[in-house]
Backbone and ligand atoms as CSV (ligand in chain L), in Angstrom:
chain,resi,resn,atom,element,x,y,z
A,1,UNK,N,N,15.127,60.673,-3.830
A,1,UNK,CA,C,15.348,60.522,-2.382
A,1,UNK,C,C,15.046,59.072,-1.986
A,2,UNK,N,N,16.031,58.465,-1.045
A,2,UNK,CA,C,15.407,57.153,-0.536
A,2,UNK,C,C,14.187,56.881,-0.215
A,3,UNK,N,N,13.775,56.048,-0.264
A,3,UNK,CA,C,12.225,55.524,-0.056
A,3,UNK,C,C,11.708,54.377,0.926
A,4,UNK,N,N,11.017,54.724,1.730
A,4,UNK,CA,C,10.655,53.528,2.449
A,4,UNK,C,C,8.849,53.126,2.282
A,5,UNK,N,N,9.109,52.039,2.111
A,5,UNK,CA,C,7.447,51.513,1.664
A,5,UNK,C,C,6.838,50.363,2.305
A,6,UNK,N,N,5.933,51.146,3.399
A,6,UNK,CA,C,5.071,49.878,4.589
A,6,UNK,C,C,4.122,49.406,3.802
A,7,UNK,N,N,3.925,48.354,3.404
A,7,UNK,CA,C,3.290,47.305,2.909
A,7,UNK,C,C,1.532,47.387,3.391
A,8,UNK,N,N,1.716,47.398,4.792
A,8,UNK,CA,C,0.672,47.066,5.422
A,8,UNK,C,C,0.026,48.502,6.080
A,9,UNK,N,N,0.447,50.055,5.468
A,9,UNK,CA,C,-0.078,51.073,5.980
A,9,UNK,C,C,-0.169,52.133,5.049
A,10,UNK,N,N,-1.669,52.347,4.897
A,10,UNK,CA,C,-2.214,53.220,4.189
A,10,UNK,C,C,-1.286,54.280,3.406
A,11,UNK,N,N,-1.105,54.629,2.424
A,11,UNK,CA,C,-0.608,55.710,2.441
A,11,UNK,C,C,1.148,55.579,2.857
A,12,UNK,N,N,1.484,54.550,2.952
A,12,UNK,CA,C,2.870,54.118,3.596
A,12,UNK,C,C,3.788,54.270,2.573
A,13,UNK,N,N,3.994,54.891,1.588
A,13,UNK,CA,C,5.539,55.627,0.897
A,13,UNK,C,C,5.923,56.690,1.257
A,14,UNK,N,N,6.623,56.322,2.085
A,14,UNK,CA,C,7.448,57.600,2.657
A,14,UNK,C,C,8.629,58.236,1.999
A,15,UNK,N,N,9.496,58.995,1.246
A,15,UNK,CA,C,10.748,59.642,1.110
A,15,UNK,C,C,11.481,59.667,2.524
A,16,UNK,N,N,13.176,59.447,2.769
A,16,UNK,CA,C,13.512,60.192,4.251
A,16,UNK,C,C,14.881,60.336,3.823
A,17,UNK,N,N,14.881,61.704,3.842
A,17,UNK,CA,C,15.698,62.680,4.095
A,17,UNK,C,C,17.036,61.743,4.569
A,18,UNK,N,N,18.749,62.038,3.891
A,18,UNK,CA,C,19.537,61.678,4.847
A,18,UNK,C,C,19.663,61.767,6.179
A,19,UNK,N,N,19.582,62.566,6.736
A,19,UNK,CA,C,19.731,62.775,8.097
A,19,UNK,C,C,18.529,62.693,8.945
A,20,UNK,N,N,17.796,61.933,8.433
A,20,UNK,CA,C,16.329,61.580,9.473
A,20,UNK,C,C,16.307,59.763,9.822
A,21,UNK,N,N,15.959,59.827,10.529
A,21,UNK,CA,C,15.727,58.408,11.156
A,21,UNK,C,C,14.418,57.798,10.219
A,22,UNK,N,N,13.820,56.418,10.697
A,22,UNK,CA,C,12.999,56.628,9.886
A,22,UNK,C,C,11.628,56.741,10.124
A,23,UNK,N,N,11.651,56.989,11.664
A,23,UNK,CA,C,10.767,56.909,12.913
A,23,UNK,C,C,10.909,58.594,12.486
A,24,UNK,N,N,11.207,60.149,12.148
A,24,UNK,CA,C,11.361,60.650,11.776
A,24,UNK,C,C,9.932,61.006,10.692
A,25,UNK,N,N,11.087,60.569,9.832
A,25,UNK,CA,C,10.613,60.664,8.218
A,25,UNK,C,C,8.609,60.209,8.092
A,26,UNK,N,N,8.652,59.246,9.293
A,26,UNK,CA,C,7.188,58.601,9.458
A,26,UNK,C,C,6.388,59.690,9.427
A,27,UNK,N,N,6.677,60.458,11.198
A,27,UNK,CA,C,5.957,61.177,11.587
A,27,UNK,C,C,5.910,62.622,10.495
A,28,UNK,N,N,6.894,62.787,10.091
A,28,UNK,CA,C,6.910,63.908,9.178
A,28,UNK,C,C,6.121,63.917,8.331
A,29,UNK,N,N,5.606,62.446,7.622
A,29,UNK,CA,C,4.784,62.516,6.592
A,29,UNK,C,C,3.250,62.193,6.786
A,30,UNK,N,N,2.933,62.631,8.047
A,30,UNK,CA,C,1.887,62.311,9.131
A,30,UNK,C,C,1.205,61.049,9.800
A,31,UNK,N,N,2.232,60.433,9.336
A,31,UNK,CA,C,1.708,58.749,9.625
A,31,UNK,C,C,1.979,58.839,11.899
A,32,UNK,N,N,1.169,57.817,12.603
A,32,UNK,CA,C,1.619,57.397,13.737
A,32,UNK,C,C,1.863,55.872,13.981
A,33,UNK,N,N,2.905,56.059,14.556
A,33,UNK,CA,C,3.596,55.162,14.533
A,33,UNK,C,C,4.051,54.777,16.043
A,34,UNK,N,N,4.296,53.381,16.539
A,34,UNK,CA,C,4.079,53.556,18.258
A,34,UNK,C,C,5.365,53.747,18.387
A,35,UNK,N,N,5.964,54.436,19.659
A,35,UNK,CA,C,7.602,54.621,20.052
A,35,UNK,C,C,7.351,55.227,21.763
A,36,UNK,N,N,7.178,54.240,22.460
A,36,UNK,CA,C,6.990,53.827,23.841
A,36,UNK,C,C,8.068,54.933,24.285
A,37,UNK,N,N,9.293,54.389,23.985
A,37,UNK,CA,C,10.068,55.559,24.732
A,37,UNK,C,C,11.054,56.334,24.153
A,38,UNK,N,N,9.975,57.138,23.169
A,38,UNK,CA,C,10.420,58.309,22.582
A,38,UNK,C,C,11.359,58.599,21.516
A,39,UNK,N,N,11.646,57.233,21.132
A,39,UNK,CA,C,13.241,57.569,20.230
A,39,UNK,C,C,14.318,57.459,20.905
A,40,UNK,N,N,14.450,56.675,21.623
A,40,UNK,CA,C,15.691,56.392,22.756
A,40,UNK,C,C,15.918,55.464,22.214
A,41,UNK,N,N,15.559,54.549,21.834
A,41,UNK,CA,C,15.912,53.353,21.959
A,41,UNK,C,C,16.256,52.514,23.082
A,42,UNK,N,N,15.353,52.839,23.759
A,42,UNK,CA,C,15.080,51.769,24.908
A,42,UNK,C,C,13.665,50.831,25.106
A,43,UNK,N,N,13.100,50.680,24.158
A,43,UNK,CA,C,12.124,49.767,23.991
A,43,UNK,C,C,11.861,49.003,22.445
A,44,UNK,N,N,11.415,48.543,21.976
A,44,UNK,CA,C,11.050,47.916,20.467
A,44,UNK,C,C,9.376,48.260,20.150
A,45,UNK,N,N,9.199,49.094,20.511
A,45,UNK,CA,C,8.289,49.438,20.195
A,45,UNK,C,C,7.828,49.963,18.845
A,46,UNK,N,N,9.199,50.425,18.527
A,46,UNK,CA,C,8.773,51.203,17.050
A,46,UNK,C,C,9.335,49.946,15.860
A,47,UNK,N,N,9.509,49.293,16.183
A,47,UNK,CA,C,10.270,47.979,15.419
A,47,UNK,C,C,9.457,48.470,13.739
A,48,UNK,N,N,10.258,47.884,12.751
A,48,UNK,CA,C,9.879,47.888,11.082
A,48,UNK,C,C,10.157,46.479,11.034
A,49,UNK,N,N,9.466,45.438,10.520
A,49,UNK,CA,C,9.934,44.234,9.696
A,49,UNK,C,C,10.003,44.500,8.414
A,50,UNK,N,N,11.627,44.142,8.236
A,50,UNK,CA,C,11.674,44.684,7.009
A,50,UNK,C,C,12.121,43.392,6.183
A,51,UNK,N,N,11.391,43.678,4.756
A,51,UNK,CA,C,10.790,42.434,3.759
A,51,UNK,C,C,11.606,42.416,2.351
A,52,UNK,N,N,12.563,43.749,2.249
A,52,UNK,CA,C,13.475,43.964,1.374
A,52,UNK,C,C,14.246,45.073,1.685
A,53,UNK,N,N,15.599,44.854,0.992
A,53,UNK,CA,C,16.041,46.421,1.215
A,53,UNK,C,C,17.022,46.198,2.637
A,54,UNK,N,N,17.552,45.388,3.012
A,54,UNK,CA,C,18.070,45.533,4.562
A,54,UNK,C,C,19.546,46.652,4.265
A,55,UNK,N,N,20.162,45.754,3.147
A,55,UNK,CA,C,21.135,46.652,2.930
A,55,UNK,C,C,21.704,48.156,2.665
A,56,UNK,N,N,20.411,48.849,2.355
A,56,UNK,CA,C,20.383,50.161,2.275
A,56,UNK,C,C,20.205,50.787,3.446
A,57,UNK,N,N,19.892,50.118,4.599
A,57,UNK,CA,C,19.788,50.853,5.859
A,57,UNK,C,C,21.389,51.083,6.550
A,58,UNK,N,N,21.513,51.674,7.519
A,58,UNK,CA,C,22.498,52.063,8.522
A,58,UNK,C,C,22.599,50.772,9.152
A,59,UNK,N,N,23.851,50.724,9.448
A,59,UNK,CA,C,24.119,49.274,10.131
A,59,UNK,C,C,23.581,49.405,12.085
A,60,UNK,N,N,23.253,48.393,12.694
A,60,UNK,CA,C,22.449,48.175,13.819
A,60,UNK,C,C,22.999,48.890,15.053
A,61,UNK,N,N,22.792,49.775,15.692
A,61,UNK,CA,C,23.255,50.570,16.672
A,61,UNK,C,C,23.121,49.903,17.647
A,62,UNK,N,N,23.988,50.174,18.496
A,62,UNK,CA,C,24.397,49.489,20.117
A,62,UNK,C,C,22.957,49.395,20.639
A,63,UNK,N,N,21.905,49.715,20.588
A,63,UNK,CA,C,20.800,49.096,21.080
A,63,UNK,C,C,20.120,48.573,20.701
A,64,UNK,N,N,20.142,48.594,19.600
A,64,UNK,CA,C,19.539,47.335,18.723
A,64,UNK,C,C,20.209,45.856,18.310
A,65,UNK,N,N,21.956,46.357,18.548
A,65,UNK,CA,C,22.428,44.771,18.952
A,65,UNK,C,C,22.277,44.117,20.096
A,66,UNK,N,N,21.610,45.000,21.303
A,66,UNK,CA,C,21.599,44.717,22.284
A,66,UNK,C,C,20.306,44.113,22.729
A,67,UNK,N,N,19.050,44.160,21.736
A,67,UNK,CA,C,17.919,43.621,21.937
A,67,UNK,C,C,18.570,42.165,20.907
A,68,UNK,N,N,19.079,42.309,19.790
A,68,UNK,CA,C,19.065,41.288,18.861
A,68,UNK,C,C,19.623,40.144,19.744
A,69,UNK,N,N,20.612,40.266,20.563
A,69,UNK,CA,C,20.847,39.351,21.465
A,69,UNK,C,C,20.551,38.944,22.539
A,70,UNK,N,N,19.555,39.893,23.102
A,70,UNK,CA,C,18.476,39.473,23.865
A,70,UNK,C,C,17.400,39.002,23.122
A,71,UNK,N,N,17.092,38.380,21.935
A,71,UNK,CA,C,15.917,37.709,21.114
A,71,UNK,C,C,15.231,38.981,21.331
A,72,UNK,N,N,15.179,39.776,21.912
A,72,UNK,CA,C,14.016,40.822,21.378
A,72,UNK,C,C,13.358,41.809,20.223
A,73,UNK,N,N,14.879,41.593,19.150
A,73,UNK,CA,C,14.475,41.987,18.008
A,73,UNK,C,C,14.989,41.134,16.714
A,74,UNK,N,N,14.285,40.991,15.845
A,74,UNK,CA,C,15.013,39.604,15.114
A,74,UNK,C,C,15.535,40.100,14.377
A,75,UNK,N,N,16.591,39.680,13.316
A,75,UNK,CA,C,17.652,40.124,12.080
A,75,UNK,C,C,17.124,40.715,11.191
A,76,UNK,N,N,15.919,40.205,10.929
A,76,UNK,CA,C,15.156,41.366,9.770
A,76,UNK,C,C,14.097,42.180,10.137
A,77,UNK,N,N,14.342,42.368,11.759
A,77,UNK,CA,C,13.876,44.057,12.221
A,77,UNK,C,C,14.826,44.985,12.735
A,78,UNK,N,N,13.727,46.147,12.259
A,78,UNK,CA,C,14.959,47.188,12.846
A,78,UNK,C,C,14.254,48.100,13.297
A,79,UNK,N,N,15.138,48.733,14.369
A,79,UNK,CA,C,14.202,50.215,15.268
A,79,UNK,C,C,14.310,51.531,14.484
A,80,UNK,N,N,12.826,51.275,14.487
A,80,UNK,CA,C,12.609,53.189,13.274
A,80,UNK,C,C,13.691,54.066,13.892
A,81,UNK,N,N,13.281,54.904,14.921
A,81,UNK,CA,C,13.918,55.782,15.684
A,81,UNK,C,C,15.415,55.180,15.754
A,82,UNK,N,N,15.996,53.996,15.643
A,82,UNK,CA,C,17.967,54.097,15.214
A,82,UNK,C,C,18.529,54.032,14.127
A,83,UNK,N,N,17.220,53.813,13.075
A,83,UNK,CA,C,18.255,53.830,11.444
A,83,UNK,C,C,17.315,54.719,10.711
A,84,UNK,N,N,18.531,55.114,10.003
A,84,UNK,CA,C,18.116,56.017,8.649
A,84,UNK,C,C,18.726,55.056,7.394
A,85,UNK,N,N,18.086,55.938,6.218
A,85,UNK,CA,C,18.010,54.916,5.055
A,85,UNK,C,C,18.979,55.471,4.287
A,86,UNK,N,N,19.745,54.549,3.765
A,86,UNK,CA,C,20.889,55.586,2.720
A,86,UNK,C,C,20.563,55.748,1.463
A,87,UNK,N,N,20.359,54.695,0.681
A,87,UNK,CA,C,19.480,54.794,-0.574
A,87,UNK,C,C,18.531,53.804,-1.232
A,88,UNK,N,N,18.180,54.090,-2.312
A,88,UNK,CA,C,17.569,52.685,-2.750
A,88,UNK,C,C,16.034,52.884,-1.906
A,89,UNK,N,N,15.250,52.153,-1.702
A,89,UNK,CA,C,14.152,51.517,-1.782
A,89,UNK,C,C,14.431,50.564,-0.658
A,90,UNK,N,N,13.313,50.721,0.411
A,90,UNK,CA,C,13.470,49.456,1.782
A,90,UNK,C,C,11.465,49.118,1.751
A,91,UNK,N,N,11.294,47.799,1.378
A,91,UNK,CA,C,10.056,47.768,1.752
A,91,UNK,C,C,10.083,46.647,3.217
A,92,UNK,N,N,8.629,47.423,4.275
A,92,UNK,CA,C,8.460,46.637,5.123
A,92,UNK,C,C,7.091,46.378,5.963
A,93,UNK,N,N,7.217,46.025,6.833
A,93,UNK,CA,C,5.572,45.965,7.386
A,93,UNK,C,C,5.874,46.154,8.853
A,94,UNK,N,N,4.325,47.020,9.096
A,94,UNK,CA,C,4.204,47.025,10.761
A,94,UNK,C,C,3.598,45.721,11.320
A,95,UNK,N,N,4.819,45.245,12.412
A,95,UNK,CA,C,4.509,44.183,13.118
A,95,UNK,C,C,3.049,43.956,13.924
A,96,UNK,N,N,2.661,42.709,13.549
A,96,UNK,CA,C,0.990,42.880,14.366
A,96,UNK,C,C,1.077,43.498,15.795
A,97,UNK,N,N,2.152,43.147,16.176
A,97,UNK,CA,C,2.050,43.182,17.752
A,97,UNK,C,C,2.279,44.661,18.246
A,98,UNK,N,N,3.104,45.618,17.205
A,98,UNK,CA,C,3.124,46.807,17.385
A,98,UNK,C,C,1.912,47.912,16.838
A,99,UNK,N,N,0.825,47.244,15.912
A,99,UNK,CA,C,-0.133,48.146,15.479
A,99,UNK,C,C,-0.437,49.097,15.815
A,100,UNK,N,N,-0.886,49.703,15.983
A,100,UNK,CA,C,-1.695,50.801,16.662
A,100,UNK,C,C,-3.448,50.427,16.434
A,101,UNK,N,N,-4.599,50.480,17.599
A,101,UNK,CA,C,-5.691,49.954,17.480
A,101,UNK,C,C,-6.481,51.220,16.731
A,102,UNK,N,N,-5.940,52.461,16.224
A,102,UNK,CA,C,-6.788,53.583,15.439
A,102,UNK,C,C,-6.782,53.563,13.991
A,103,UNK,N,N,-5.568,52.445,13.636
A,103,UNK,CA,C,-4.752,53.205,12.204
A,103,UNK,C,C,-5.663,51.867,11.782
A,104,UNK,N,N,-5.500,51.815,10.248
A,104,UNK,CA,C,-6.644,50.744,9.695
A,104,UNK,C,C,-5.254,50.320,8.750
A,105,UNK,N,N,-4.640,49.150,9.241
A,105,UNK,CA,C,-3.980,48.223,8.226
A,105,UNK,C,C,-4.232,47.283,7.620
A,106,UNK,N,N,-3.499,47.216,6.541
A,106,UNK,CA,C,-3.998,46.388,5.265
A,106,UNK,C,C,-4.271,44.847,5.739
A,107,UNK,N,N,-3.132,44.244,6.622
A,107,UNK,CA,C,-3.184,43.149,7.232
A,107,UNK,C,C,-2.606,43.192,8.670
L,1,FES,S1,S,10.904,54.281,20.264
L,1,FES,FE1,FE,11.727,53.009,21.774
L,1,FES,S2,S,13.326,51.987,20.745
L,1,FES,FE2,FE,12.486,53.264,19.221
């Protein structure tokens, strides 16, 4: 099964399912993860910087081209909650600015 691997969070190899997002696949495997407004994709809150692997993801959904050109999300992030992973292996890290102040990351 595809694999996604946060660098910077405990326990962060996740498997996700084709048909799961990867904001999804997170919570499924009990990790928390921030998502302001819910999986809409109307905020960047759940942002992934991702450090390999871009190409195995789903290509950038209308709201995520729509922050990328508002500078609000850069080319090598992407919103958990709008892509799923097709195959292969994606490693990445949670952005400082999105942490969460409970979870204990590596950096
Ligand atoms: S949770 Fe808001 S854009 Fe993903």
């Amino acid at each position: 099964m595809p694999t996604l691997l946060i660098e910077n969070l405990p326990g962060g190899t996740v498997s996700v399912a084709k048909d799961s997002t990867l904001l999804k696949a997170l919570q499924a495997s009990g990790h928390d993860w921030l998502h302001a407004c819910g999986g809409k994709g109307r905020c960047t809150t759940c942002r992934l910087e991702v450090i390999e692997g871009l190409a195995h993801l789903t290509p950038p959904t209308d709201a995520e081209l729509r922050y990328q050109a508002a500078g609000r999300l850069l080319a090598h992030e992407r919103l958990t909650c709008q892509t799923r992973l097709l195959e292969g292996t994606v490693r990445g890290r949670v952005p400082r600015a999105t942490q969460l102040p409970h979870v204990q990351y590596s950096s």
